[in-house]
N, C-alpha and C positions, 0 to 999 in steps of 0.2 A: 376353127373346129366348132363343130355344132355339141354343147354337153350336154344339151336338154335330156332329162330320164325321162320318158313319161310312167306316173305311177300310175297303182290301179286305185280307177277312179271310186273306190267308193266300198266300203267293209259294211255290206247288209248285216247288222246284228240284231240277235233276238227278236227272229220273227213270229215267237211264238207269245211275246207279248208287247211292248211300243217300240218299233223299229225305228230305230237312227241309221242313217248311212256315215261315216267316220270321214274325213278327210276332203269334200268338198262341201261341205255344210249344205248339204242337202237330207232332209229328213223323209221319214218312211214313215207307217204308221201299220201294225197289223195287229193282231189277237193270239190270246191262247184260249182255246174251248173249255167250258169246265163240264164238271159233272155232273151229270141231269140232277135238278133241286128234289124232282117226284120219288127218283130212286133213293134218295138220300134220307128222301122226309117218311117215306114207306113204313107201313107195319113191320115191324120185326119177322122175318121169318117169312115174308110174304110177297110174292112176286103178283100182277094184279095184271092182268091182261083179258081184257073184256070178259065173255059170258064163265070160260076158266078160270078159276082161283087154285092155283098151285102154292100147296101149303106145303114149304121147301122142312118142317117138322117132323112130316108124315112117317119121314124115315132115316137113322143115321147118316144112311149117304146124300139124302136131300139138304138133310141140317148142316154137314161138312162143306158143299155145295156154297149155301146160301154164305159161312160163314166165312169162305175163302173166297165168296165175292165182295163180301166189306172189306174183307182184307185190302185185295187188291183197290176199291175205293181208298183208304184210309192212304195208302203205299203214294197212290195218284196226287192226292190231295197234298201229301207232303211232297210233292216231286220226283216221289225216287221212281223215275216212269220205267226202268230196265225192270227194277224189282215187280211193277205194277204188271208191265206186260206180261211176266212168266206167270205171275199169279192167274191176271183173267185168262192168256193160254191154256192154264188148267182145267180152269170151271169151264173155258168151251167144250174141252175133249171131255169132260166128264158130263155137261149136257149133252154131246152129240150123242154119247151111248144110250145114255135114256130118251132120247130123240123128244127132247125138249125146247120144240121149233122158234117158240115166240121169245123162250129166255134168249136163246141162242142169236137171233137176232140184235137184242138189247146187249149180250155181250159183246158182239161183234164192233158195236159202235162205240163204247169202251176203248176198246181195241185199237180202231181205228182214232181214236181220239192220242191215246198213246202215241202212236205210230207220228201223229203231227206235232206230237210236243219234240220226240226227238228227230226230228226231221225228215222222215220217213215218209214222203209223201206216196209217192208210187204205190207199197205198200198198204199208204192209209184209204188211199181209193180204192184199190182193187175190197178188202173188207167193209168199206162201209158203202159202196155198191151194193154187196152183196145182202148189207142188211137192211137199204133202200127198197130192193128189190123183193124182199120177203115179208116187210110194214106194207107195201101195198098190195102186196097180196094175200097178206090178211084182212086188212081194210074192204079187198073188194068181197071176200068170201062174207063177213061181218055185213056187206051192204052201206059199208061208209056209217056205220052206227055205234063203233066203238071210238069213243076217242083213245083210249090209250093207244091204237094203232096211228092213229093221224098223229100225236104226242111224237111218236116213233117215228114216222115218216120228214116230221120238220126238223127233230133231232138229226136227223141221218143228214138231210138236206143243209141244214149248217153247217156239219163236221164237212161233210161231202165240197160245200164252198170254201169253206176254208183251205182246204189240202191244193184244188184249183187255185187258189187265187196265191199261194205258197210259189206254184207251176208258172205264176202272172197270166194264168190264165182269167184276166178279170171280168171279162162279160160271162163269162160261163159262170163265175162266184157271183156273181150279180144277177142272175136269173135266178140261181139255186136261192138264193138266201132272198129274192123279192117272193118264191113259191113258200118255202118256209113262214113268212111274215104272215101271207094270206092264210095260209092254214093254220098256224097258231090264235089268228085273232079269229077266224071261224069257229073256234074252241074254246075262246076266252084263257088260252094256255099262256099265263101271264111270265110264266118262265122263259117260253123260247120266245114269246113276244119280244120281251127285253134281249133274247139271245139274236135274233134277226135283226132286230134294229143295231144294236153294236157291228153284227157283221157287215148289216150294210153300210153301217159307218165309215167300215175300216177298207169297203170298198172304193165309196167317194174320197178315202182322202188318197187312194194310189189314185184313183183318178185326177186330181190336185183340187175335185171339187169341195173345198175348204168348208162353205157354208153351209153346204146340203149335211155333211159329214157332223159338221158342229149342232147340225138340229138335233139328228139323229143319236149319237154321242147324248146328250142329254135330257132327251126321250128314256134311251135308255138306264141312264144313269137313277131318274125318277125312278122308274119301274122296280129296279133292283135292290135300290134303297128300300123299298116296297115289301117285296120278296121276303130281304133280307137274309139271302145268301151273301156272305163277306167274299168270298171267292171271285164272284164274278162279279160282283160292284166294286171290287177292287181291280180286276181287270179292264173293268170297263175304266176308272180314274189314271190307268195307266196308261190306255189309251188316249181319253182326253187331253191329258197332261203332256204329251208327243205332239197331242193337234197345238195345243197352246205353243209351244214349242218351235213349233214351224211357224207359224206367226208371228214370231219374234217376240211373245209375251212370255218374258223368261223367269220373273217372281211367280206368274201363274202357274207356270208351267212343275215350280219346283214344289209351288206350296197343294198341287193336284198331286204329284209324287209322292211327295213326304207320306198323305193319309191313304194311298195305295199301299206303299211299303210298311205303314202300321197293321191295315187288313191282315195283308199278309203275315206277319209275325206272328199276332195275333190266333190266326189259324195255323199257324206252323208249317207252311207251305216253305221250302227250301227253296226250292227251284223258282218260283216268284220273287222272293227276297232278293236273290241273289240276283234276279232279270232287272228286278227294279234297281240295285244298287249298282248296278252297270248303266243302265238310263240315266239315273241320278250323275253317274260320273261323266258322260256324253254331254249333259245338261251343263257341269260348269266347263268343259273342254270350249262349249260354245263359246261359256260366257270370257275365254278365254286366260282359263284359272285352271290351271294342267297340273300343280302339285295337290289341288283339293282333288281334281278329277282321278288322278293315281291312286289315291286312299283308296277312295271308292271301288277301284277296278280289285285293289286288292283285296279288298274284303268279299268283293263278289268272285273270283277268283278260289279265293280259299274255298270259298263254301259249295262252288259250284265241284270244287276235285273231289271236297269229301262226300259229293251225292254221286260220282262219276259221268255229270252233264259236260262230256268233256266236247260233246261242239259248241254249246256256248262257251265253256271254258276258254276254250281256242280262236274265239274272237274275243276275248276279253286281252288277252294276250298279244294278238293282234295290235290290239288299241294301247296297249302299254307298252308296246313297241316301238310305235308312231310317235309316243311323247317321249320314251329314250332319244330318239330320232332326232326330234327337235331339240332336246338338250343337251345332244352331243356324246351321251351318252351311249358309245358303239355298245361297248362289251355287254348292257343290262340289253339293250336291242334287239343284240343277237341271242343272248340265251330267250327274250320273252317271243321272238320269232322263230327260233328253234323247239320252243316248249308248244309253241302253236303248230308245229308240225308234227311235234311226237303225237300230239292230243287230236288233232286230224286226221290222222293215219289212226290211229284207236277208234276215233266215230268212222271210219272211212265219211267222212265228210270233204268230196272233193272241193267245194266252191273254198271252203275256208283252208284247205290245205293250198290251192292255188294261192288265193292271195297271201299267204306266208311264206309260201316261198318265194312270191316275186317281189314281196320287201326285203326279203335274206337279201335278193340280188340283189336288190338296191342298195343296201350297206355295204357288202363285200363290194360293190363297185364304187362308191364313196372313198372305201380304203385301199382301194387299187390291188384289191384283189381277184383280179379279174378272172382267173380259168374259175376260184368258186363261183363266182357272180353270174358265168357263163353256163352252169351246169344246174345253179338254182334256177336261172330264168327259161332255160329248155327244158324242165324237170314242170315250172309252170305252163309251158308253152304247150305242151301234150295235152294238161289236164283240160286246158280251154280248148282245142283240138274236138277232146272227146265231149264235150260240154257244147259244143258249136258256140262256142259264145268269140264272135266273129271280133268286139269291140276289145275285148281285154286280149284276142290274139295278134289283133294288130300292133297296139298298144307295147304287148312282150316283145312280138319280132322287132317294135322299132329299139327298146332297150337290150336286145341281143346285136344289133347293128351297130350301138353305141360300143357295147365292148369289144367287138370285133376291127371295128376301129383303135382304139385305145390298144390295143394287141397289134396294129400295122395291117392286119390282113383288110385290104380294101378294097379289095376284089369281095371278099366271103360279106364285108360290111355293106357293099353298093347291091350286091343280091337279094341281102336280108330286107336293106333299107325297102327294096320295088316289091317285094314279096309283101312288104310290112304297108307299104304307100297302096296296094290294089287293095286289099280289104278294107284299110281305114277309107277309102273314097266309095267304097259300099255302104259304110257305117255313116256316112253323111255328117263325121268327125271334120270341121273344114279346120280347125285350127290346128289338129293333129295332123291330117295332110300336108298344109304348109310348113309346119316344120321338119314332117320326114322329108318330106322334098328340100329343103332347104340346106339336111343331112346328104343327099343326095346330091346334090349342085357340088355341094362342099369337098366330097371325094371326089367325085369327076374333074375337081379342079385340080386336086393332088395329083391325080396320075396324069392329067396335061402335062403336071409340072408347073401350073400356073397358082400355085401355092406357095 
């Protein structure tokens, strides 16, 4: 009998700020965008857009305006990005009435910045398209002579690659964010200078271009230091600290995290903290120190329910699942793999609801509880269906094959196993082929009878 489970290869966490992948020690590395430094560092009261000066004082409802977009800044900045979103939602519909074209673009990207923290990417492009599309068409009526419209254009052009590159759509993030570079430094806009170079950063390292990524990474890291915005020079050390990481420089890698997750505190960023203390836990899982890395998950855990970041939550869960896993520990397993379902189903986050329930499977089939094990891994089998994601569908049909075996139906197990063996030989999976086949040879010999 063939017992091989195959797991799912790999729990993308926290792609909104240093991505790790969980359980094949293969590392990610991606971004979270922050908040323009111009609008932050702004007059009071004052939105500034070329030859117009809209003085948000003029009028009570302009001052309400202005004041419930710091709002929503401030809501951002701590992480509570649900609370941030309803907020700038407001101040759009309350610009659109005053037809207040150029704020309304500046909110939009806001917006769309939101939309990529909590995973929203679909969402986050279709918005910050829209506010792509309105910076250069101010720009061109302007004659290409305001810079805050080009500000705006490289802005957009950031968030815009990021949401792609979210998609793995990476050559498309890699144009947006090389056009962004050139028109920031056209401008001397030393903000998104430092903001393109990180994103391109974070492009070379999904590319696995390591060196190119590591220049760039601290290019940027100069820059922002510079700045001296904490937010995004804390982002940016988060990131580093991921590249070191993949490199197997694992003292660097903690002692770049440790003064991220200071930033962080520091500013009161919730939703960082909590990204970081999860990294930080990935980091010693590496170093192959699982009851340090548990602390960690837990405290990023807490903190992430009480701001209701509940897709990252639900891969923190995930991850504290895996190390029940390894400790034998069924019963914490199943509730931290059941708490990542409840909290998936809450973000409708299908990718991390998938892979919780096809580790459910895997423990219920560990404890030969097989019709659960059956109904969590065709409960997973759908969502990757609907996801097209060809590799973790093959991967499930070959662990619905295994139970169907273990249940005697070997008929329903030699179907699943070919159904499971024609995708994975698409997926150019050659070590997963051999063993579904291998699963295959193995019942065909049962019903000869030559078993």
């Amino acid at each position: 009998m063939n017992n091989l489970l195959f797991f799912q290869k790999g729990l993308l966490l926290f792609k909104h700020e240093g991505i790790l992948t969980a359980g094949t020690g293969v590392l990610q590395v991606s971004l979270s965008l922050g908040i323009s430094w111009f609008l932050l560092h702004a007059t009071p009261l004052t939105f500034l857009f070329g030859d117009s000066t809209v003085a948000l004082a003029q009028t009570t409802t302009e001052s309400n305006i202005n004041s419930l977009f710091k709002t929503g800044i401030d809501q951002f900045r701590q992480g509570l990005f649900s609370e941030a979103l309803a907020t700038f939602n407001t101040v759009l519909e309350q610009q659109q009435k005053q037809g207040q074209k150029a704020e309304i673009a500046e909110t939009l990207t806001y917006i769309g910045e939101v939309y990529t923290n909590l995973g929203k990417d679909a969402e986050a492009i279709n918005v910050l398209q829209q506010a792509l599309n309105s910076y250069r068409q101010f720009n061109q009526e302007a004659a290409n002579k305001n810079p805050e419209y080009q500000t705006g254009i490289s802005r957009s052009l950031n968030l815009l690659g990021f949401a792609y590159r979210n998609q793995n759509k990476v050559s498309e993030a890699l144009k947006l964010h090389q056009e962004a570079l050139q028109i920031s430094q056209s401008i001397n806009d030393r903000v998104n200078i430092g903001e393109s170079l990180h994103n391109l950063a974070s492009d070379y390292t999904t590319l696995n271009q390591y060196d190119q990524a590591l220049n760039l990474y601290q290019q940027a890291r100069k820059i922002r230091e510079e700045v001296g915005d904490k937010r995004d020079l804390s982002r940016t050390l988060n990131n580093l600290g991921a590249l070191y990481l993949i490199q197997g420089d694992n003292q660097k890698a903690l002692e770049i995290y440790q003064q991220a997750l200071a930033l962080r505190r520091q500013i009161g960023d919730q939703a960082g903290v909590g990204r970081l203390l999860s990294n930080i836990g990935l980091l010693y899982r590496q170093l192959g120190d699982d009851s340090q890395a548990l602390i960690y998950f837990q405290q990023a855990s807490e903190l992430m329910l009480r701001i209701e970041d509940n897709s990252s939550a639900a891969r923190v869960y995930n991850l504290m699942g895996e190390i029940h896993v390894k400790s034998k520990q069924t019963d914490q397993a199943l509730n931290s793999y059941q708490k990542a379902i409840e909290l998936s189903k809450t973000a409708k986050d299908q990718i991390n609801l998938s892979t919780a329930l096809n580790n459910l499977g895997t423990v219920y089939y560990s404890q030969g509880q097989y019709s659960q094990a059956l109904e969590a891994y065709q409960n997973a089998f759908s969502i990757y269906q609907t996801l097209s994601n060809k590799p973790e569908m093959g991967t499930t049909l070959n662990n619905i094959g295994q139970v169907y075996e273990r249940l005697g139906n070997y008929p329903q197990a030699l179907q699943t196993w070919k159904e499971a063996l024609a995708i994975l030989q698409q997926t150019g999976n050659q070590k997963a082929v051999q063993e579904t086949q291998r699963s295959i040879d193995s019942v065909q010999k049962k019903q000869e009878g030559g078993a």
